[in-house]
ZADO-590836 format. One record per residue: residue number from 1; residue in three letters; x, y, z of N, C-alpha, C, O, CB in turn. Coordinates in steps of 0.1 Angstrom, whole numbers, plus 2048, in hexadecimal, padded with zeros to 3 digits. Glycine has a CB too. Layout:
BEGIN
@i:NUM; aa:ALA; n.c1:X; n.c2:Y; n.c3:Z; ca.c1:X; ca.c2:Y; ca.c3:Z; c.c1:X; c.c2:Y; c.c3:Z; o.c1:X; o.c2:Y; o.c3:Z; cb.c1:X; cb.c2:Y; cb.c3:Z
...
END
This chain:
BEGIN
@i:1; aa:UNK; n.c1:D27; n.c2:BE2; n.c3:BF4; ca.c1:D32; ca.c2:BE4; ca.c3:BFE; c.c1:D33; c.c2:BD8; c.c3:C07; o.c1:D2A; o.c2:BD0; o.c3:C08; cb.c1:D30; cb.c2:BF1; cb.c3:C06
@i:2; aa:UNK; n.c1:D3F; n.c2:BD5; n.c3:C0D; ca.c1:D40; ca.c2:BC3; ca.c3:C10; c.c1:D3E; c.c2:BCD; c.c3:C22; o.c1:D3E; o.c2:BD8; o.c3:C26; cb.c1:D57; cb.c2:BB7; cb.c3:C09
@i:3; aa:UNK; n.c1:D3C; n.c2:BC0; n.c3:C29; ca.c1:D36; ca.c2:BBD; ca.c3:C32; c.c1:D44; c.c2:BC0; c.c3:C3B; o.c1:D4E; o.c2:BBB; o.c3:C36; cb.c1:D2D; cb.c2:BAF; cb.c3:C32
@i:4; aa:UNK; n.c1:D45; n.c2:BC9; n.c3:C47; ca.c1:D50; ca.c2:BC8; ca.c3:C4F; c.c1:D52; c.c2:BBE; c.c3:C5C; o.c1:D47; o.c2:BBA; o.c3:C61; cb.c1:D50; cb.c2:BD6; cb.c3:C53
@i:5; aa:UNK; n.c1:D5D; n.c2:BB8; n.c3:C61; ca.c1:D5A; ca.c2:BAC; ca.c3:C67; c.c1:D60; c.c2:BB4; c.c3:C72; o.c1:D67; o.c2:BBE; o.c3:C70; cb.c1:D60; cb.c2:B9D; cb.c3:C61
@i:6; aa:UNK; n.c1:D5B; n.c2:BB0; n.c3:C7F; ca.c1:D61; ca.c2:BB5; ca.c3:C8A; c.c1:D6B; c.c2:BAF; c.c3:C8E; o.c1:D70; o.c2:BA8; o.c3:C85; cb.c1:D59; cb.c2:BB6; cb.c3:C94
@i:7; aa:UNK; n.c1:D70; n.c2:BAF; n.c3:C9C; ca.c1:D7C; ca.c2:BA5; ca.c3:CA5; c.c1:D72; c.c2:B9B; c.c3:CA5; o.c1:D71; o.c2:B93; o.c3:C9C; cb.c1:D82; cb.c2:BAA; cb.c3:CB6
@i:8; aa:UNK; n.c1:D6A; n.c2:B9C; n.c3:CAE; ca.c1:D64; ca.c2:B94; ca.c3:CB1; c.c1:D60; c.c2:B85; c.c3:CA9; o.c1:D62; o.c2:B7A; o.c3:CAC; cb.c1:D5C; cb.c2:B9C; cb.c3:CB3
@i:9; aa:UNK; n.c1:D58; n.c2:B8B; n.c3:C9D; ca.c1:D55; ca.c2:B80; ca.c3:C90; c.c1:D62; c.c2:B7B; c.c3:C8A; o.c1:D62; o.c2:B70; o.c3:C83; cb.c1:D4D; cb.c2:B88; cb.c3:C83
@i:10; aa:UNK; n.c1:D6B; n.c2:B81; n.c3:C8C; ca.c1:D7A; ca.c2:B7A; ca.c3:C85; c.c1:D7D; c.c2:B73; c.c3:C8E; o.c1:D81; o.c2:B68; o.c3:C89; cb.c1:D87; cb.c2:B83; cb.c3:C81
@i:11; aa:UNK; n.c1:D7D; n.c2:B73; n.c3:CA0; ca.c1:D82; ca.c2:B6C; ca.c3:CA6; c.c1:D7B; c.c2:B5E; c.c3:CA5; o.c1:D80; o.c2:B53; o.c3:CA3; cb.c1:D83; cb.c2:B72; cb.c3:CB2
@i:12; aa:UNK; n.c1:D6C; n.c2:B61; n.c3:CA8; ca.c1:D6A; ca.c2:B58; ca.c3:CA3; c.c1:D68; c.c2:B4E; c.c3:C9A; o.c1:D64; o.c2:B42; o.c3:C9C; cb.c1:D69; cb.c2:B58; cb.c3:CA6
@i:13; aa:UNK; n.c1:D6C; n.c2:B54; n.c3:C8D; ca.c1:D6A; ca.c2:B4D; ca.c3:C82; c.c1:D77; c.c2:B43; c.c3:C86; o.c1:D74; o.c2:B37; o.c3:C84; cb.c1:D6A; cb.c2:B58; cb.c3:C75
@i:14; aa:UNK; n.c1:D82; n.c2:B45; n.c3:C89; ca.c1:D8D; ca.c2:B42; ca.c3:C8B; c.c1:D8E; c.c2:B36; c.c3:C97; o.c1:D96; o.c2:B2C; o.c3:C97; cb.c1:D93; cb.c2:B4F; cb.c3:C8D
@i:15; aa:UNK; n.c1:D86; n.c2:B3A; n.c3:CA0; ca.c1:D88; ca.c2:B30; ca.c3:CAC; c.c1:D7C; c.c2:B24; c.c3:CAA; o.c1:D7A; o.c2:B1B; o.c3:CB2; cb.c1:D86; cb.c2:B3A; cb.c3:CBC
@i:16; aa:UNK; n.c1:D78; n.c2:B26; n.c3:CA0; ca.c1:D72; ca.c2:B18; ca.c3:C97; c.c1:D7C; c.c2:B0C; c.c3:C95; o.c1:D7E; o.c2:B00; o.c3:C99; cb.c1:D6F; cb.c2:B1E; cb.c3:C87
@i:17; aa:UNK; n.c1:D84; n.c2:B19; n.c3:C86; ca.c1:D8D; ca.c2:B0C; ca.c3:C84; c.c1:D9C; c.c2:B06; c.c3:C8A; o.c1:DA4; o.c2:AFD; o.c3:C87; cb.c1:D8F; cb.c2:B0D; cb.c3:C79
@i:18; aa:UNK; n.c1:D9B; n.c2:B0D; n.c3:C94; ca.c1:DA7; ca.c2:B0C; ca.c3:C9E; c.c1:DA5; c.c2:AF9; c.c3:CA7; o.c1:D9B; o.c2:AF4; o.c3:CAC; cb.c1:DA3; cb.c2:B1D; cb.c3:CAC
@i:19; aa:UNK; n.c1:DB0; n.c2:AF4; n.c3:CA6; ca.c1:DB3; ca.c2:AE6; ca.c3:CAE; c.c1:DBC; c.c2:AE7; c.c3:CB8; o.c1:DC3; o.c2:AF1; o.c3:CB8; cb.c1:DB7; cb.c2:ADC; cb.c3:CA6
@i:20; aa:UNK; n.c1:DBD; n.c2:AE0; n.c3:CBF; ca.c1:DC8; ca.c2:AE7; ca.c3:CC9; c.c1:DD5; c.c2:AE1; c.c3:CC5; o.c1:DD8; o.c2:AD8; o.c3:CBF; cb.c1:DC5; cb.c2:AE4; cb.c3:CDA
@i:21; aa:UNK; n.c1:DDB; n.c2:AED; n.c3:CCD; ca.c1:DEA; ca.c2:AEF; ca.c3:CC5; c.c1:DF1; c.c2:AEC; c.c3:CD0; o.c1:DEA; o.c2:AED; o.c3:CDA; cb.c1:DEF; cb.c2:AFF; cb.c3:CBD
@i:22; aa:UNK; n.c1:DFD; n.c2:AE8; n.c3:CD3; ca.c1:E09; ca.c2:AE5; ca.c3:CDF; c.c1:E0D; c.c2:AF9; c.c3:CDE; o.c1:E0E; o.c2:B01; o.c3:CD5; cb.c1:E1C; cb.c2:AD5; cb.c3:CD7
@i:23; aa:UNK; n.c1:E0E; n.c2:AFA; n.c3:CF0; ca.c1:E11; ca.c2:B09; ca.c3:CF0; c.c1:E20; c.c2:B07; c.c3:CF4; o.c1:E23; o.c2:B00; o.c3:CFE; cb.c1:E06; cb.c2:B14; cb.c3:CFC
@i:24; aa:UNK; n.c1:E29; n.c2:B0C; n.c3:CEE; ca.c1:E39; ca.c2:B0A; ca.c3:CED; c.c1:E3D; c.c2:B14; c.c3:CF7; o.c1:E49; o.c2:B17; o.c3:CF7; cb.c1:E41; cb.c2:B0E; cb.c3:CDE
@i:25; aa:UNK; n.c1:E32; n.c2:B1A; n.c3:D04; ca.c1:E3A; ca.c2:B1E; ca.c3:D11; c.c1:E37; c.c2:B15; c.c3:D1E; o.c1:E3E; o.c2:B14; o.c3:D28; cb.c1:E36; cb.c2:B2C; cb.c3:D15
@i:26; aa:UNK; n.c1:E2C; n.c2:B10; n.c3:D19; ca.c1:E26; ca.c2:B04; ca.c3:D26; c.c1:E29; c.c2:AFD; c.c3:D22; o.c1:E2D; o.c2:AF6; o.c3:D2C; cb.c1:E19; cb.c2:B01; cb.c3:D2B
@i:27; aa:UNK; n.c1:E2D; n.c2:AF3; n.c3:D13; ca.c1:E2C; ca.c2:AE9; ca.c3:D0D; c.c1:E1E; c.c2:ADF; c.c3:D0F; o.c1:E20; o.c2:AD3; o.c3:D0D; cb.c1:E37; cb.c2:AE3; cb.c3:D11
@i:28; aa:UNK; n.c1:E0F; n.c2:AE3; n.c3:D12; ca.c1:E08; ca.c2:ADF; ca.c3:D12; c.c1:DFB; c.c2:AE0; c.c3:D0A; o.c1:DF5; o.c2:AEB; o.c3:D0A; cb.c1:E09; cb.c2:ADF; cb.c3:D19
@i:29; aa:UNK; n.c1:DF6; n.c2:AD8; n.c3:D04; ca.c1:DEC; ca.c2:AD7; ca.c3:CFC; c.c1:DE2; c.c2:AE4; c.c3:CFE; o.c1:DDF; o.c2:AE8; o.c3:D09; cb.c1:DE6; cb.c2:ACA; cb.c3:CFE
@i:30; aa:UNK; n.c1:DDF; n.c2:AE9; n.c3:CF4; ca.c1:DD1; ca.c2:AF8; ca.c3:CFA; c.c1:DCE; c.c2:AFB; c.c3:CED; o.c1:DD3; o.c2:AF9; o.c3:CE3; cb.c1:DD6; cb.c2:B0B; cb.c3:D03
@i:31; aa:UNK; n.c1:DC5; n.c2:AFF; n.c3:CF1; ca.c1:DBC; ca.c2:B07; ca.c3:CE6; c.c1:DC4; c.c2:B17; c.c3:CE6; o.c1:DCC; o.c2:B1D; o.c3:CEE; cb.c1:DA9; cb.c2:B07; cb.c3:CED
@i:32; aa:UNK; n.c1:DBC; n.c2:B1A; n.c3:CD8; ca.c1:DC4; ca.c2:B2A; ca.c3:CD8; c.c1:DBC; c.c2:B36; c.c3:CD8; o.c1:DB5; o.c2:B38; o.c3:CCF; cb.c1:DCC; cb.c2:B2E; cb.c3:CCB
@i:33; aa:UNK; n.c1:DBC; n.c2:B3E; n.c3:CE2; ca.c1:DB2; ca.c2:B49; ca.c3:CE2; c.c1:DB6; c.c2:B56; c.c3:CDB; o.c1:DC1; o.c2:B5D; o.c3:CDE; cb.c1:DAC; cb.c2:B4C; cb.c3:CF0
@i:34; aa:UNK; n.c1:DAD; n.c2:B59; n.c3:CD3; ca.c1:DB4; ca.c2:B67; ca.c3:CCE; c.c1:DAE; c.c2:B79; c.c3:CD2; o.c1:DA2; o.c2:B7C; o.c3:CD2; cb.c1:DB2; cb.c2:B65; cb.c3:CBB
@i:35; aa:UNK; n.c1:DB7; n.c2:B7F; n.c3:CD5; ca.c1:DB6; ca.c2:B8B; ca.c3:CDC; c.c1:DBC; c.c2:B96; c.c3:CD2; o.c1:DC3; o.c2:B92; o.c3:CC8; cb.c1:DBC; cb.c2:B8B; cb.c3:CEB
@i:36; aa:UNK; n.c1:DBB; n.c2:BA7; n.c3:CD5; ca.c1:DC1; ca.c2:BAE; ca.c3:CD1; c.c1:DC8; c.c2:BBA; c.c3:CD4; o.c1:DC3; o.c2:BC3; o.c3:CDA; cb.c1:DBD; cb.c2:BAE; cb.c3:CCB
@i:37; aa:UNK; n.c1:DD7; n.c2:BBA; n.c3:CD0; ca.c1:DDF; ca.c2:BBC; ca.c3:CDB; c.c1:DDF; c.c2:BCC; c.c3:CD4; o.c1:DDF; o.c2:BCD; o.c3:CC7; cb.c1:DF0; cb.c2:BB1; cb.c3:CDE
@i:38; aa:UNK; n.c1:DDE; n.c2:BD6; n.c3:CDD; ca.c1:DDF; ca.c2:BE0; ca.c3:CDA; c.c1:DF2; c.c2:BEE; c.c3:CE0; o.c1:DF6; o.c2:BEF; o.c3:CEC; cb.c1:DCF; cb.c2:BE2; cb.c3:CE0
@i:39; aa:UNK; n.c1:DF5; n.c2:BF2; n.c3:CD8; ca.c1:E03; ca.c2:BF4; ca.c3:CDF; c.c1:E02; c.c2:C06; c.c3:CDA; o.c1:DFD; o.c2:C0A; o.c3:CCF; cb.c1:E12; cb.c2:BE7; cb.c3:CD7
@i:40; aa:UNK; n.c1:E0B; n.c2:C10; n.c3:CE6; ca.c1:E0D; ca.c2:C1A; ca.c3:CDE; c.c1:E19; c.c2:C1D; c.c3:CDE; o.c1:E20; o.c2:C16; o.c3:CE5; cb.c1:E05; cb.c2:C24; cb.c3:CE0
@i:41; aa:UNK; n.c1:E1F; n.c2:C28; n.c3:CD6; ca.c1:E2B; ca.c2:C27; ca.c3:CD1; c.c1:E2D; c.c2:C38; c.c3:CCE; o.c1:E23; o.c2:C3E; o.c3:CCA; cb.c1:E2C; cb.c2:C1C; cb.c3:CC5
@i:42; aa:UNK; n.c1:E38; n.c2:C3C; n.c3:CD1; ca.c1:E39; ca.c2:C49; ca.c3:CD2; c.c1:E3D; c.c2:C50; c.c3:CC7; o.c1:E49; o.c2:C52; o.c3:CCB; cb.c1:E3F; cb.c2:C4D; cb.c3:CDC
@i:43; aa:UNK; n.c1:E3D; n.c2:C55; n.c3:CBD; ca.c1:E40; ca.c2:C59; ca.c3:CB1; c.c1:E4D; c.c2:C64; c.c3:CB2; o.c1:E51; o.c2:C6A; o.c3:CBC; cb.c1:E32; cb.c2:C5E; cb.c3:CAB
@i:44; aa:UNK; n.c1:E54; n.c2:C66; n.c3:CA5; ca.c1:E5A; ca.c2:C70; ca.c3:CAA; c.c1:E57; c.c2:C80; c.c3:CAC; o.c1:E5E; o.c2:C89; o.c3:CB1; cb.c1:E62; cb.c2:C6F; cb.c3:CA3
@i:45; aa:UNK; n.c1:E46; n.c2:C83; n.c3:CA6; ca.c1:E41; ca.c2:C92; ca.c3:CA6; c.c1:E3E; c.c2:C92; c.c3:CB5; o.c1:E38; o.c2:C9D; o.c3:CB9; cb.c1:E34; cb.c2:C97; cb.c3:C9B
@i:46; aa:UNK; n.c1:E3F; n.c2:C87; n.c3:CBF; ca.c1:E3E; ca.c2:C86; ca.c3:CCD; c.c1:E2F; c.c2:C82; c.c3:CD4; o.c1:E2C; o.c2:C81; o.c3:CE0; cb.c1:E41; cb.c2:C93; cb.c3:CD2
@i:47; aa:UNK; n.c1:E27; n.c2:C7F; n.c3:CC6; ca.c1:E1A; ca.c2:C74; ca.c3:CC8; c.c1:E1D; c.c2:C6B; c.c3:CC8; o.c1:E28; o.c2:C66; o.c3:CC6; cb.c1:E10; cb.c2:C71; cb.c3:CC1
@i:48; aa:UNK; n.c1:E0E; n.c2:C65; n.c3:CCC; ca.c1:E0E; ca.c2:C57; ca.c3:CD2; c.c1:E07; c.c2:C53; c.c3:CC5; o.c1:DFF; o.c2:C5A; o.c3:CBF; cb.c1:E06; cb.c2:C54; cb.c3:CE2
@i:49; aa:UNK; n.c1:E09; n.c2:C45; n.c3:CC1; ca.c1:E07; ca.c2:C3E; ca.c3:CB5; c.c1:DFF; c.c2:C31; c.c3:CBC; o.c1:E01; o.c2:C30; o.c3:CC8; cb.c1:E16; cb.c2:C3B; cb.c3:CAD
@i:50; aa:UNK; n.c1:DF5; n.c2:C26; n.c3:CB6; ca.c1:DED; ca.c2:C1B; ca.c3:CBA; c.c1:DEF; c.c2:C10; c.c3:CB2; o.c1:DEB; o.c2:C10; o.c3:CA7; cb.c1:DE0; cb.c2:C1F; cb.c3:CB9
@i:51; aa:UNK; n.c1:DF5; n.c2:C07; n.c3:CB6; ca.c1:DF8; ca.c2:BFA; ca.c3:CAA; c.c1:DEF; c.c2:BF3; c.c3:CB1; o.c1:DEE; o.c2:BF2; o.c3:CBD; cb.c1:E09; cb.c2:BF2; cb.c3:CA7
@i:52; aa:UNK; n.c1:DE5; n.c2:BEB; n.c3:CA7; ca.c1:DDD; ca.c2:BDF; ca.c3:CAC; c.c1:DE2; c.c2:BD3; c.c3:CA8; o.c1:DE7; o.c2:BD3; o.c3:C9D; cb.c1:DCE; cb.c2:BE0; cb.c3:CA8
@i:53; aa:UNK; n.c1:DE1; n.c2:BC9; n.c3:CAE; ca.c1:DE6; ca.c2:BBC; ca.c3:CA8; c.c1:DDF; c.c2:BB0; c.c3:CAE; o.c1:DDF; o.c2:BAF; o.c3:CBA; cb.c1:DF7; cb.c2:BBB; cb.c3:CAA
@i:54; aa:UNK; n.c1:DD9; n.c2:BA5; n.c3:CA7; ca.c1:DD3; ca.c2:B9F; ca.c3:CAA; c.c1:DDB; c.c2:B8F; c.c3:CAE; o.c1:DE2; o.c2:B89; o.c3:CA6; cb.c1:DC9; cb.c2:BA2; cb.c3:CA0
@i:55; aa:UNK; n.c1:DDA; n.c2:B8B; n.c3:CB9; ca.c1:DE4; ca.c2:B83; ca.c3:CC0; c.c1:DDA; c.c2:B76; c.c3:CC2; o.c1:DCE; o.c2:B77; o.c3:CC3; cb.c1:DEB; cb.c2:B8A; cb.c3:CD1
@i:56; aa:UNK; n.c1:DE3; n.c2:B69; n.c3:CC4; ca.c1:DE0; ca.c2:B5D; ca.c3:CC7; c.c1:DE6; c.c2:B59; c.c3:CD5; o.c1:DF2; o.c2:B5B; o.c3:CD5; cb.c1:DE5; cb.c2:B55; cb.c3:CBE
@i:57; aa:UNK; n.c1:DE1; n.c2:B53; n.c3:CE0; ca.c1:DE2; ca.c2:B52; ca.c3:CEA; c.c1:DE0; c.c2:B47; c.c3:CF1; o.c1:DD4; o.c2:B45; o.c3:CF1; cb.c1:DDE; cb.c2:B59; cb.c3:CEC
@i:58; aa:UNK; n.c1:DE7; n.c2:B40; n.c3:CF8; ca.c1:DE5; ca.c2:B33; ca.c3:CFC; c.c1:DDE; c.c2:B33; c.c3:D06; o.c1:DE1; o.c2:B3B; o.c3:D0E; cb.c1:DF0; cb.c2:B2D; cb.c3:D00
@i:59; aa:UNK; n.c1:DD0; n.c2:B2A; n.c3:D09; ca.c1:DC6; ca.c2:B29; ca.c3:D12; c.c1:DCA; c.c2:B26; c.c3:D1F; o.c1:DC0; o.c2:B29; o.c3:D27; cb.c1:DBF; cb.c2:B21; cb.c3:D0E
@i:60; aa:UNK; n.c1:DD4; n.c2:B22; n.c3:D26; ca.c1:DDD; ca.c2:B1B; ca.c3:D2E; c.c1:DE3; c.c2:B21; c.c3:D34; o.c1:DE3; o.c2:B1F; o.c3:D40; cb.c1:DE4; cb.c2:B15; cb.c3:D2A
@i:61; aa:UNK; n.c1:DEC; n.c2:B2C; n.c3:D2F; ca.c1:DF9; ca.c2:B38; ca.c3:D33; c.c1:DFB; c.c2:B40; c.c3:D2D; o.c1:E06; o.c2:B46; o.c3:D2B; cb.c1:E06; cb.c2:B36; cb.c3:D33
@i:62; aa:UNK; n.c1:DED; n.c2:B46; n.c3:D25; ca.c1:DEC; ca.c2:B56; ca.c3:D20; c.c1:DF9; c.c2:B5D; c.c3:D1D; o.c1:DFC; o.c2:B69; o.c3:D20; cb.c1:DE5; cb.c2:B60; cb.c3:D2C
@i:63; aa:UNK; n.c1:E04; n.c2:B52; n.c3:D15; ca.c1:E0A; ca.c2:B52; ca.c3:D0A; c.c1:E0E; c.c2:B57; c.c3:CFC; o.c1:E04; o.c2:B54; o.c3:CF4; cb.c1:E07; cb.c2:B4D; cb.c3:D0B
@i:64; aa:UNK; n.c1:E13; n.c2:B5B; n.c3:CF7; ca.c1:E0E; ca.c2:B5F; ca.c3:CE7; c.c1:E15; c.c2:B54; c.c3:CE4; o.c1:E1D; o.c2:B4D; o.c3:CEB; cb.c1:E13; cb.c2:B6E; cb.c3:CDE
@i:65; aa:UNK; n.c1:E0E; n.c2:B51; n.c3:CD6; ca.c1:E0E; ca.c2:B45; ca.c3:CCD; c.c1:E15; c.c2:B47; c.c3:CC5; o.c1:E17; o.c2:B3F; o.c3:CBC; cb.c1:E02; cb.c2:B3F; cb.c3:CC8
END
């Protein structure tokens, strides 16, 4: 059975190979931090639903990328 990877180990597997990128709301050079954005959403049987989504974020002005 393969090995499950957390947030955590993906983020940082990721913020390895990350260089810094120009952030197109500050226009300034940063690095990218990644977080995960959790949202709920109301269905039509009148529940609440959970979308996870895993976001890039400018170090600078907490931004999405």
């Amino acid at each position: 059975m393969a090995k499950v990877q957390s947030f955590a180990d993906k983020a940082a597997k990721l913020a390895k190979k990350d260089a810094e990128v120009m952030c197109p709301s500050c226009n300034k050079s940063a690095k990218r931090i990644y977080a995960k954005m959790i949202t709920s959403v109301k269905t039509e049987k009148e529940t609440w639903k959970y979308l996870e989504k895993n976001v890039r974020l400018c170090n600078n002005c907490l931004s999405e990328i």
